[in-house]
N, C-alpha and C positions, 0 to 999 in steps of 0.2 A: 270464969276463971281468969288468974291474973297471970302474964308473965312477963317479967326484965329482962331486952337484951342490951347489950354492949353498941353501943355505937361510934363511931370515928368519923370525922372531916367534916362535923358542922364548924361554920366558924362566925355564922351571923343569925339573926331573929327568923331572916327571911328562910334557911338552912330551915330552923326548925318549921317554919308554917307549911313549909312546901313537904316534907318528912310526912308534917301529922296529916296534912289535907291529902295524899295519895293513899297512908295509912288508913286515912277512915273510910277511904273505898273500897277494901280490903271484904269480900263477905264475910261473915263471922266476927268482924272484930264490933264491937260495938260501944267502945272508949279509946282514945288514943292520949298518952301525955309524951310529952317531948320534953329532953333536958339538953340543950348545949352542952352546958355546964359538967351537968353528971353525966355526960356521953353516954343517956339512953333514953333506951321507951319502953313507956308500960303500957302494954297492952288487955285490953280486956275483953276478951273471945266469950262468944254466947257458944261455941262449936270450936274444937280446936284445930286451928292454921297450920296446916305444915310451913316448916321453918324456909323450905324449898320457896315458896309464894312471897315468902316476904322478902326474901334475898331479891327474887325476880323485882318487887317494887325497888328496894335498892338499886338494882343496878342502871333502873328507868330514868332516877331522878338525879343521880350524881352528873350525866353530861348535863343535865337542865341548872345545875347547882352551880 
């Protein structure tokens, strides 16, 4: 299953590598794309992530950003 969320405050390449490479650690997810651009991610869960999990990775990477 696919799902689009909204995202805010990438502002560089590195923004997004560091986004998808925490995301694809994620269990269940098992595609990650990143858009600066279109401020999002599509995610593609073999199990679906609560939304809770992936806030948690958010909030991991934005002091590292």
């Amino acid at each position: 299953m696919k799902h689009t969320y909204h995202l805010d405050g990438m502002t560089c390449s590195g923004c997004e590598a560091k986004v998808k490479e925490d995301l694809s650690k994620v269990e269940n997810i098992t595609e990650v794309q990143i858009s600066k651009d279109d401020k999002q991610a599509i995610l593609t869960m073999s199990k679906h992530v609560e939304l809770s999990v992936l806030q948690k990775v958010d909030m991991q990477i934005k002091p590292a950003v």
